[in-house]
matplotlib code that plots the C-alpha trace (Angstrom):
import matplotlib.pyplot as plt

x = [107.0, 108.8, 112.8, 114.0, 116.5, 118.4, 119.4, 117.3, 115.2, 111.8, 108.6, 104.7, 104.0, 105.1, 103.9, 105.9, 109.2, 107.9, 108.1, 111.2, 113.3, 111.6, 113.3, 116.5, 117.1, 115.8, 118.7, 118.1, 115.7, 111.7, 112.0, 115.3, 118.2, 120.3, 123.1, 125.0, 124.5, 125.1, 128.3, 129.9, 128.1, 129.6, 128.2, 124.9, 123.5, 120.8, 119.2, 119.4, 116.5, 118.4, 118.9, 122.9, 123.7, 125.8, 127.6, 126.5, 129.1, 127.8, 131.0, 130.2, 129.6, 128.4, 130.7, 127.7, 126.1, 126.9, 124.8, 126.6, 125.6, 126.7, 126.9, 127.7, 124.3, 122.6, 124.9, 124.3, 120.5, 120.9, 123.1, 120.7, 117.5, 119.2, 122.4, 120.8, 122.1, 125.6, 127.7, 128.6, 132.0, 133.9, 133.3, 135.6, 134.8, 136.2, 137.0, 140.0, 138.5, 135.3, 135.5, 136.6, 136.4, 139.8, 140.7, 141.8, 143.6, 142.1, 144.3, 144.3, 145.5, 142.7, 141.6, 138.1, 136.3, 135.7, 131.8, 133.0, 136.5, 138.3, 140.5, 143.4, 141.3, 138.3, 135.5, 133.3, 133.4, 130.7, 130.8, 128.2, 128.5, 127.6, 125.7, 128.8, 129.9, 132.9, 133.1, 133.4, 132.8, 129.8, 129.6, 129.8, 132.5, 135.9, 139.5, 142.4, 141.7, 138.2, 137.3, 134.9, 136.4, 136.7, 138.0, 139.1, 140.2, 137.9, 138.7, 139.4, 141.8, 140.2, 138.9, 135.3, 134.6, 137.1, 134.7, 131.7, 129.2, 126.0, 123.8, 121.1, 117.8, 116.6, 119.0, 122.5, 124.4, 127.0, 128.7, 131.6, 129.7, 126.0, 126.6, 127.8, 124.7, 122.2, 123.7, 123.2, 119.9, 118.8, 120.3, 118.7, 116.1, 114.4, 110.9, 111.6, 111.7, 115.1, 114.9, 116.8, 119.8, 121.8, 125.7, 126.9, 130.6, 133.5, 132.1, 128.4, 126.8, 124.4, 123.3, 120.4, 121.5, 118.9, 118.5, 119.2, 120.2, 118.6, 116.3, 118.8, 121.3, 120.4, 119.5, 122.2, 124.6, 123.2, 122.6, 126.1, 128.0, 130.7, 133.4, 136.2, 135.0, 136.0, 138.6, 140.3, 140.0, 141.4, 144.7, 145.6, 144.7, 148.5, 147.6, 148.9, 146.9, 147.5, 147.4, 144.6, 142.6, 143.0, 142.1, 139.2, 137.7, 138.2, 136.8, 133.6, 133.4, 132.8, 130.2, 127.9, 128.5, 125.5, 126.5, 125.0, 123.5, 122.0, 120.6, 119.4, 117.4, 116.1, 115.3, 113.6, 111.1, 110.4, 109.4, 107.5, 105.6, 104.9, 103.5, 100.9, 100.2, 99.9, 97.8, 95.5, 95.6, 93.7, 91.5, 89.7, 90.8, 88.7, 92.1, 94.7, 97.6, 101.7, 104.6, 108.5, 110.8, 113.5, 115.8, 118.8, 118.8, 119.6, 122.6, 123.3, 124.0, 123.5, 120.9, 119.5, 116.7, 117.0, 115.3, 112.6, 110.7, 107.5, 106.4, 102.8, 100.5, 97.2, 96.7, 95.1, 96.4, 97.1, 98.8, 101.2, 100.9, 104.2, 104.0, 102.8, 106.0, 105.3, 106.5, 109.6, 109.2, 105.2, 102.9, 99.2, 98.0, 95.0, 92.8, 93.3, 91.4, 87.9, 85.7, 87.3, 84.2, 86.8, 88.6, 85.8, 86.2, 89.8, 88.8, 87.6, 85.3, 87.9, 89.1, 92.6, 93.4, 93.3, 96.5, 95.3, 91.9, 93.9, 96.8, 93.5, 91.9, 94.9, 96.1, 92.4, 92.8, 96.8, 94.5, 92.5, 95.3, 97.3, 94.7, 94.1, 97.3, 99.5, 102.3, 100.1, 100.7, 104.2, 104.0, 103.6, 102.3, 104.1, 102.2, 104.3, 103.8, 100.7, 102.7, 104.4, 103.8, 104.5, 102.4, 104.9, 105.4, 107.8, 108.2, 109.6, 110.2, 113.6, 113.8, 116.5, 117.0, 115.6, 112.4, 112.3, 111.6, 108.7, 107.4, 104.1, 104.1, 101.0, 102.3, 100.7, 103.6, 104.5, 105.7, 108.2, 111.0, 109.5, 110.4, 111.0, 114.3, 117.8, 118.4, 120.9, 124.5, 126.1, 130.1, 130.6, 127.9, 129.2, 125.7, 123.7, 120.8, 120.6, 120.8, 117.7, 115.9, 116.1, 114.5, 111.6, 109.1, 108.6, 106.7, 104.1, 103.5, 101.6, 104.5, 102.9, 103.9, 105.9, 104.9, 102.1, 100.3, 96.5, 96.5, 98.0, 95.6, 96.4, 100.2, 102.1, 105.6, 107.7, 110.3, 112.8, 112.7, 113.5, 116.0, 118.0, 117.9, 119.3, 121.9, 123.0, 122.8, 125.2, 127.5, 130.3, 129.9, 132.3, 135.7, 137.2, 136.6, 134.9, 134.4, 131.6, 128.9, 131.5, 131.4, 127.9, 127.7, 130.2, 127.9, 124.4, 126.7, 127.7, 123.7, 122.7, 125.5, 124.4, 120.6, 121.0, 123.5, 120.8, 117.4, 115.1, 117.3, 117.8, 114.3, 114.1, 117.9, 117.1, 118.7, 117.3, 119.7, 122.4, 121.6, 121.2, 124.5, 126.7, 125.2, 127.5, 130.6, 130.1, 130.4, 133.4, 135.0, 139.2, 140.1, 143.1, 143.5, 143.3, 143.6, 140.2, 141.1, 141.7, 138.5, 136.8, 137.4, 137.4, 133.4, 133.3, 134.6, 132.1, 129.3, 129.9, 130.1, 127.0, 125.3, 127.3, 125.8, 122.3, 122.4, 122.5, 121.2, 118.6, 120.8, 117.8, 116.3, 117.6, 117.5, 116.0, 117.8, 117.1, 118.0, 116.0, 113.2, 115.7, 115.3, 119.1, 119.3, 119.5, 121.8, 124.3, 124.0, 124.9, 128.0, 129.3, 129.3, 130.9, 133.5, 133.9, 134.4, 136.6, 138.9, 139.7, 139.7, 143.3, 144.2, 143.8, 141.7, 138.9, 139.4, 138.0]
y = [132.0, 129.3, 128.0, 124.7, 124.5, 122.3, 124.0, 127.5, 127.2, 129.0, 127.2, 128.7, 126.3, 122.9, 120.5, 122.2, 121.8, 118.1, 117.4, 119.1, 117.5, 114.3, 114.4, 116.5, 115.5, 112.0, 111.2, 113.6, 113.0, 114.7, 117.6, 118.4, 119.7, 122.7, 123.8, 123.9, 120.5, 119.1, 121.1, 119.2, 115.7, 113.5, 110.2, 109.2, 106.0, 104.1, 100.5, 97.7, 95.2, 92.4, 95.1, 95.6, 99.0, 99.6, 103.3, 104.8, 107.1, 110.5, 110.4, 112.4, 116.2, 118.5, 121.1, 124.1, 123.8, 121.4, 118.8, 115.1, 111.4, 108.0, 107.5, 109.2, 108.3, 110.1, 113.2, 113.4, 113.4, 116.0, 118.0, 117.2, 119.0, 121.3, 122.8, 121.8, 124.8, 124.2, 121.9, 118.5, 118.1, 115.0, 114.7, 113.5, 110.5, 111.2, 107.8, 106.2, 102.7, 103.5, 103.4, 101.0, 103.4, 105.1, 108.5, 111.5, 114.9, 117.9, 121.5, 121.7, 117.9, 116.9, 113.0, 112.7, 108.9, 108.7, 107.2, 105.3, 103.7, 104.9, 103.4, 104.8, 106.2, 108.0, 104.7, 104.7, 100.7, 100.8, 98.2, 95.9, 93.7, 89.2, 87.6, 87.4, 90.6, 90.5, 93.0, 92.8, 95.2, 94.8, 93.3, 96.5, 97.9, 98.6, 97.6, 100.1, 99.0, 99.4, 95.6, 94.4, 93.7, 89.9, 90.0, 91.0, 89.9, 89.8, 89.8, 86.3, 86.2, 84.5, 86.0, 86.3, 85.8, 83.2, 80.9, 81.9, 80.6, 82.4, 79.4, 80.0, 78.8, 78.8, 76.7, 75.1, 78.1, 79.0, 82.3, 83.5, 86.8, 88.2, 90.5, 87.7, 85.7, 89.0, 89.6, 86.3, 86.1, 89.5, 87.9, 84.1, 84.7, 88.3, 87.0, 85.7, 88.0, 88.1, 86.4, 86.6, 84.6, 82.2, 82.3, 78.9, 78.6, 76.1, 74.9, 74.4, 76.5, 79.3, 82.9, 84.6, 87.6, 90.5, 92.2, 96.0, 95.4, 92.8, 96.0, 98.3, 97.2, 98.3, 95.6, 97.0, 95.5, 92.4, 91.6, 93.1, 91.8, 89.0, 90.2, 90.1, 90.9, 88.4, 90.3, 91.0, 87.5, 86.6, 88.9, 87.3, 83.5, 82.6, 78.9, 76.6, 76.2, 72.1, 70.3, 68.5, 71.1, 72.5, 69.1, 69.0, 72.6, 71.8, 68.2, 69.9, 72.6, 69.8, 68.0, 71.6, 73.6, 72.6, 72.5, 74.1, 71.2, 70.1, 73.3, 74.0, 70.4, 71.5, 75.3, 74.1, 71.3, 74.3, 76.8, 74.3, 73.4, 77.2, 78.0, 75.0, 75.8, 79.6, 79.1, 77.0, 78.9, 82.3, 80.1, 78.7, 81.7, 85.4, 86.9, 87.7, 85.3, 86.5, 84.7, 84.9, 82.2, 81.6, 78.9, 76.8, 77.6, 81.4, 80.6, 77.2, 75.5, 71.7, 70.3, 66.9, 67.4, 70.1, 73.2, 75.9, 78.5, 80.1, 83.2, 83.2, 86.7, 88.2, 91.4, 92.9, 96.4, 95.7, 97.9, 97.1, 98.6, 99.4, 102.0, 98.8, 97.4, 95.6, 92.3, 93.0, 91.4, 90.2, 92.8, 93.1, 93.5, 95.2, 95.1, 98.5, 97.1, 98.1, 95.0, 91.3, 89.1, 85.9, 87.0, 87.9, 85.2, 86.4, 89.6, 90.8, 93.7, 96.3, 95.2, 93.0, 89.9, 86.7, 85.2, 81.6, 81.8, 83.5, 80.1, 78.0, 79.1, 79.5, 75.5, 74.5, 76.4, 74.7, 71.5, 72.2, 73.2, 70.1, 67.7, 69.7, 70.1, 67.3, 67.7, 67.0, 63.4, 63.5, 65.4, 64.2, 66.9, 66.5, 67.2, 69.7, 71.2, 73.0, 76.6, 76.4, 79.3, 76.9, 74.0, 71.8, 69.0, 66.5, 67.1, 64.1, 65.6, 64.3, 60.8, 58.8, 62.0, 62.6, 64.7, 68.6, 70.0, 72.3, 75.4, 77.1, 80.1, 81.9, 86.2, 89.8, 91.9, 94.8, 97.9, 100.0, 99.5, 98.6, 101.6, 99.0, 97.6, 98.6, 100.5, 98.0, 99.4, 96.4, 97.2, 93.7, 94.4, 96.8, 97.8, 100.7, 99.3, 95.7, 97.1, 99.7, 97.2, 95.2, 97.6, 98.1, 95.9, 93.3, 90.3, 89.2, 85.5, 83.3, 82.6, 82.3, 84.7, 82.8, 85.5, 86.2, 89.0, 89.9, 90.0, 87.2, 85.8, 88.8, 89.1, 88.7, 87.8, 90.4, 88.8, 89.7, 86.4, 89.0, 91.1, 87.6, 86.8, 89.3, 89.9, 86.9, 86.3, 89.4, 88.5, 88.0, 91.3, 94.0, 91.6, 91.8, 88.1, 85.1, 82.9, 84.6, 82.4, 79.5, 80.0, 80.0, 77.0, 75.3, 76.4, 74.8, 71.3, 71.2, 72.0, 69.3, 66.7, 66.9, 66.5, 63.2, 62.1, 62.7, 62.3, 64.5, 66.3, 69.3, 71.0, 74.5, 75.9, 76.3, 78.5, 81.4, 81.3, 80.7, 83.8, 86.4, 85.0, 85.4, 88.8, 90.0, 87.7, 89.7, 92.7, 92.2, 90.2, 90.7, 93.3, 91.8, 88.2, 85.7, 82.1, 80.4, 77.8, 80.7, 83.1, 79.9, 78.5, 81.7, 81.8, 78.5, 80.5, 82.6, 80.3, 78.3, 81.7, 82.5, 78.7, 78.9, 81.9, 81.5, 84.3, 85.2, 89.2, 89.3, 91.3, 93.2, 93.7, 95.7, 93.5, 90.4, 87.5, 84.3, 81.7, 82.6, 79.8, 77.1, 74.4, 74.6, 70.7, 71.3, 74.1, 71.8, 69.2, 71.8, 73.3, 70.3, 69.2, 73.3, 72.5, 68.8, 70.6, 73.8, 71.0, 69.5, 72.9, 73.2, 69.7, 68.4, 65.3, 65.8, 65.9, 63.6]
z = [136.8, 138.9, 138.6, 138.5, 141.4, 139.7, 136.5, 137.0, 133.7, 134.0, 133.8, 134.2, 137.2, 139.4, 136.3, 133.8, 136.2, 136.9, 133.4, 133.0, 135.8, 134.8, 131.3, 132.0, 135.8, 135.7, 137.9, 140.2, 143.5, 142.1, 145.2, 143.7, 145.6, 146.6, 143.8, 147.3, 148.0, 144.5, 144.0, 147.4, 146.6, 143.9, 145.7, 146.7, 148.6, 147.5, 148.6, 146.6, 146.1, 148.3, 151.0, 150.8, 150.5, 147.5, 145.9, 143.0, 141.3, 139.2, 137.4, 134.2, 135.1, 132.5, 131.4, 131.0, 134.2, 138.0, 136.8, 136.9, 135.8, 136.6, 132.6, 129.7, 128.0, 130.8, 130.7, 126.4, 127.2, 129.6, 127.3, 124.4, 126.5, 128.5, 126.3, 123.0, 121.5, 122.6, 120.6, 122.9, 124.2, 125.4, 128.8, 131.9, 134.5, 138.0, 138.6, 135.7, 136.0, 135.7, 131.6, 129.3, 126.6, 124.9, 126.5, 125.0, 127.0, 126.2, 126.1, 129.8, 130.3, 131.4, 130.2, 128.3, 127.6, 123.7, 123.8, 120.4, 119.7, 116.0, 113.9, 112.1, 109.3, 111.6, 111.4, 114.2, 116.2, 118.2, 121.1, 122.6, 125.3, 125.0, 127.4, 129.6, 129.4, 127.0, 125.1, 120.8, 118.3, 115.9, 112.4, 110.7, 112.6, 110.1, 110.9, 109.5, 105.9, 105.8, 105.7, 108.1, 111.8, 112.4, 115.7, 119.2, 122.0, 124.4, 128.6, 128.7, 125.8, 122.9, 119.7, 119.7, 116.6, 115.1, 115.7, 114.9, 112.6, 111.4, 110.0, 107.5, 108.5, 105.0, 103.8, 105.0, 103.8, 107.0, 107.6, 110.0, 110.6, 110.5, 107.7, 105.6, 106.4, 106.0, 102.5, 101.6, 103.3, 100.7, 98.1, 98.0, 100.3, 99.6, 99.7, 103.7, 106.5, 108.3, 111.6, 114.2, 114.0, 116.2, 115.8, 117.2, 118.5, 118.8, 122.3, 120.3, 122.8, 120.9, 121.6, 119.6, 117.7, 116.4, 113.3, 113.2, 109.7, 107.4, 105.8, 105.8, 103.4, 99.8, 97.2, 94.8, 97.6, 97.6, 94.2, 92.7, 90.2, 90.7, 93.5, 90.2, 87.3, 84.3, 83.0, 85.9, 86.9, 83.9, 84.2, 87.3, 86.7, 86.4, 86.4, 83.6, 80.5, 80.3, 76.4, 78.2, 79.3, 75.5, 73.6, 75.9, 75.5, 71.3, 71.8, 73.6, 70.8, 68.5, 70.3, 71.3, 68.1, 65.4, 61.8, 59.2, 58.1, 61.1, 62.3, 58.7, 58.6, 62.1, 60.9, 58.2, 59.6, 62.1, 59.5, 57.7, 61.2, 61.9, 59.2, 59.5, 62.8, 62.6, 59.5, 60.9, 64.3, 62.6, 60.6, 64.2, 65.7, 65.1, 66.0, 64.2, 65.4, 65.1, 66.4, 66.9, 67.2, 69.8, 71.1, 70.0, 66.5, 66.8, 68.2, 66.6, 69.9, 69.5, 72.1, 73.5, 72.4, 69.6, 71.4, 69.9, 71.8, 69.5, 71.6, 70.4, 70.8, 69.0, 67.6, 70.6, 72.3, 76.0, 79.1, 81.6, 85.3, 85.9, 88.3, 90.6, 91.6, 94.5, 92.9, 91.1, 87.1, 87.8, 86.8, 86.0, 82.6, 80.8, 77.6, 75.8, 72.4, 71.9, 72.8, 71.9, 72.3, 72.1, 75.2, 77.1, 79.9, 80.3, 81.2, 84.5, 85.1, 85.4, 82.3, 83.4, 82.2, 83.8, 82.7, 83.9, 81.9, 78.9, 79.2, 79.5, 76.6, 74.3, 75.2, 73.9, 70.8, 70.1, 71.0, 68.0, 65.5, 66.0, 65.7, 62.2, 60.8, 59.5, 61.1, 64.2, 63.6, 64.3, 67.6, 71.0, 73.9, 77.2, 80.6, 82.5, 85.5, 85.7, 86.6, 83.2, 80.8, 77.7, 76.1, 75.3, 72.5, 71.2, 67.2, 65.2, 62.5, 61.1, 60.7, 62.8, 64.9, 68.4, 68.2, 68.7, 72.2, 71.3, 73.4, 72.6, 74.7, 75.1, 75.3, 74.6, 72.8, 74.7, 72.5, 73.6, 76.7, 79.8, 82.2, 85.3, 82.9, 82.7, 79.4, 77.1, 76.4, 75.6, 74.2, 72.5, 70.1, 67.2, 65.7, 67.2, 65.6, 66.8, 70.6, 69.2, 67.8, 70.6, 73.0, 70.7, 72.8, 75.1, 76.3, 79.4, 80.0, 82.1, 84.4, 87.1, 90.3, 93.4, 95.6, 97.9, 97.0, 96.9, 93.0, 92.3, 89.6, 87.8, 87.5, 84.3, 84.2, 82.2, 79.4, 77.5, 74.9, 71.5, 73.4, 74.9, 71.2, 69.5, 72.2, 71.9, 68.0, 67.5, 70.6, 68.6, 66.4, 68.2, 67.0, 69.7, 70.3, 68.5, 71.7, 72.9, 71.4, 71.8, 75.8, 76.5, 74.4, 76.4, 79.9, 77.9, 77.1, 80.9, 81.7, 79.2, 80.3, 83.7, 82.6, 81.0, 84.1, 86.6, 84.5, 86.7, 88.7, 86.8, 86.3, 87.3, 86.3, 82.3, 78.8, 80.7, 83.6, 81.4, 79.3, 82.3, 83.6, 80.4, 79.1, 82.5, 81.8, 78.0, 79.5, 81.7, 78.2, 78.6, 75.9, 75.3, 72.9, 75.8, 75.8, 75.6, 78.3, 80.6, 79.6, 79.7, 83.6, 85.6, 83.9, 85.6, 88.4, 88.5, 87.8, 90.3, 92.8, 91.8, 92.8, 96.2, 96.4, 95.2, 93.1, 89.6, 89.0, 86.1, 83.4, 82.6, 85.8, 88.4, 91.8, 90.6, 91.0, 88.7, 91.4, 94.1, 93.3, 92.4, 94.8, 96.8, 96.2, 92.4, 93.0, 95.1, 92.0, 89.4, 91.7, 91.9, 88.4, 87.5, 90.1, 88.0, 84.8, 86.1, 87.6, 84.5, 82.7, 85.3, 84.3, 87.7, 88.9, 90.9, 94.2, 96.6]

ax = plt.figure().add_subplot(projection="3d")
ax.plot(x, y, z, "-o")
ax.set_aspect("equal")
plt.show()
């Protein structure tokens, strides 16, 4: 057995104390040297590169043995092989100046360096140095509150971070730190990788920044619910409810609310279509062909165009793979029924469906039905983008009134609650059984999947069309409040305003973005009676939070967020018209 003559550990032979100094007296010259001489040398000269000589300080000495570092890093990865079963102690420096770091006196008087600075309340700051050499804390350093620190001064006086901005490179989103722009990064941009960043200050000049932290943050951070919820927001909105704002929030009820007698005419040239259609569907159809019927008539909110969704499925048993959740709400989906000889070109070899070639052929068969039926004459089909899940058709079917906005949408039904989806509890709705009945099944459409991913001719997009409908149909059912309904209502006018403003603009941002933003604001509803101007703005508020913020959580998924494919132009278009119509909500003019 041979000794280290440095620390006196016992090792077989001269590569097992090679090793060992290696690692635990890195700092130390590879001969090693007398405890003698160490315990009288605290200095030691070495040569620089330029050939100047300079001093190098061992200035942090271990308190378990003699052996001493020029920093404290060096003297915690001693303590860490050497000591490792002693717990480490604060350490002194011999020279004062040496650290910048706050000191402490032990029970003996004796001044320790702190490796990490703390606040009032025991938060770590850890500090890193800029490129020249001031020293700030990190973004996700705390202040005395808790809050993230903004700011210190650094050597030369000026706050470091005042005048920072973190720009987006996705979009022109700009932030005052990193974490601000790597929540909003996971919360707009999840299907990017983070880069690394450039922060550019007051002077212009820029300095790259890494990313220690763009995976780490959990999604339930970054796609949370507003920062106030409604009826919070609500309590403390102390602005004044205008006659204006009032006349304009009953004037608007007027012109979204359909009457009875509209949305019966409307209900009942629909009905009359359907059953045409679905008729003739399972006479050129082997299948057996079912159907359920969403849009604006459920919830009798008056449209330009009138708006109806048909959800359109066989009687065919399929699965979902839902323990494959690489792409959160896209999922592939398989035939479960015994041979269907009609499908057979939708169906691959392992037995999944194509949903492409299962859109394809279900579009050729609605080709045949409508140039059968009679109502057929009075519809027009509409070429939409290719990616669309729905055939869609104009439907004149009331005379002197704008024709019907039709969608056809090829689905499988899904029994049972997908296990990927947040179970329901909703409080403002006072049956048990319509929240049941709502989680009895599901949908998969051809939505076509914005992701990369190997199977991407195979995905399915999960929806929630029956549960959205009965949500909303009962919204109003817990009595707490009538203005439910009204509210979203008012949010589909401003959609549909802003639609016929800017013809084309306003393509991607649709009734199901709406939907997945009020099911929250229904949840946070003020318990108390409220005036509707009030309940009604600080939703604005919100709203137009969420389009800043490109985000708008799926109410029924966890971590999805409906805006994330919205193109940011069309985002900036709707903010500002939500900021129009908040404004007048306060009876101010806009401001320029």
């Amino acid at each position: 057995m041979k000794k280290c003559d440095i620390c006196f550990k016992d090792y077989k032979g001269d590569a097992g104390i090679r090793i060992h100094k290696s690692k635990a007296h890195k700092d130390e010259p590879l001969g090693g040297a007398s405890t003698k001489d160490k315990q009288s040398k605290t200095k030691t000269t070495i040569q620089a590169s330029y050939g100047d000589h300079q001093t190098k300080d061992f200035k942090f000495k271990c308190k378990f043995c003699d052996k001493r570092t020029e920093t404290e890093t060096g003297l915690r990865i001693h303590h860490g092989i050497v000591h490792k079963g002693t717990n480490y102690p604060e350490h002194s420096s011999t020279d004062k100046k040496a650290s910048r770091t706050k000191s402490v006196p032990d029970a003996h008087g004796i001044t320790y360096p702190e490796p990490f600075s703390t606040d009032e309340k025991g938060s770590r700051t850890k500090s890193v140095q800029d490129a020249h050499g001031t020293t700030y804390p990190e973004p996700s350093s705390t202040d005395q509150k808790g809050s993230g620190t903004k700011s210190v001064p650094d050597a030369h006086g000026g706050n470091h971070t005042d005048d920072l901005q973190f720009n987006c490179k996705f979009c022109d989103k700009t932030f005052q730190t990193e974490r601000g722009l790597k929540i909003h990064h996971g919360r707009v941009h999840q299907d990017k990788d983070f880069p690394g960043h450039c922060y550019k200050n007051s002077t212009g000049s820029t300095a790259a920044t890494k990313d220690p932290y763009a995976k780490s943050v959990a999604k339930e951070e970054l796609l949370r619910s507003p920062s106030v919820p409604l009826d919070m927001m609500v309590k403390i909105d102390k602005a004044t409810v205008t006659d204006q704002a009032i006349d304009r929030l009953s004037d608007q009820l007027e012109e979204c609310k359909m009457s009875k007698k509209d949305s019966s005419a409307a209900s009942e040239a629909m009905n009359s279509f359907t059953d045409s259609f679905l008729t003739e569907l399972n006479k050129i159809s082997k299948l057996k062909w079912f159907f359920f019927n969403s849009g604006s008539f459920y919830d009798k909110t008056r449209n330009s165009p009138d708006e109806f969704d048909l959800m359109i499925y066989p009687d065919v048993q399929v699965s979902v793979d839902f323990d494959d959740k690489s792409v959160l709400g896209f999922y592939k989906v398989k035939m479960v029924s015994t041979r269907v000889p009609e499908l057979d070109g939708t169906v691959t070899r392992n037995d999944y469906i194509r949903p492409e070639a299962y859109k394809t052929y279900v579009f050729e068969l609605f080709d045949r039905v409508l140039q059968k039926i009679r109502e057929g004459r009075r519809v027009t089909k509409r070429v939409k983008s290719r990616n669309s899940p729905a055939y869609t058709i104009d439907y004149k079917a009331i005379p002197g009134k704008k024709a019907i906005d039709v969608d056809l949408v090829p689905c499988f039904k899904i029994e049972g609650w997908p296990p990927v989806a947040k179970r329901l509890d909703p409080k403002w709705i006072s049956y048990d059984s319509v929240v049941h009945n709502a989680m009895k099944s599901c949908d998969v459409v051809c939505k076509k999947c914005p992701h990369d991913h190997p199977d991407n001719n195979l995905l399915w997009r999960l929806s929630f069309a029956k549960a959205e409908k009965m949500l909303m149909k009962h919204a109003n059912s817990s009595g707490d409040s009538t203005f439910k309904k009204d509210a979203y209502r008012f949010i589909k006018l401003y959609i549909c305003n802003m639609k016929d403003q800017f013809p084309g603009k306003i393509q991607k941002f649709s009734s199901y973005c709406i939907k997945q933003f009020i099911f929250t604001e229904f949840d946070n509803w003020p318990k108390k009676p409220t005036e509707e101007v009030i309940i009604q703005r600080n939703i604005l508020k919100h709203l137009i939070e969420g389009l800043e913020e490109r985000c708008i959580p799926n109410y029924f998924l966890q971590n999805d967020n409906v805006l994330q494919f919205i193109p940011t132009d069309e985002l900036n278009l709707l903010c500002r018209g939500m900021k129009m119509e908040y404004e007048k909500l306060l009876g101010k003019k806009r401001s320029k």
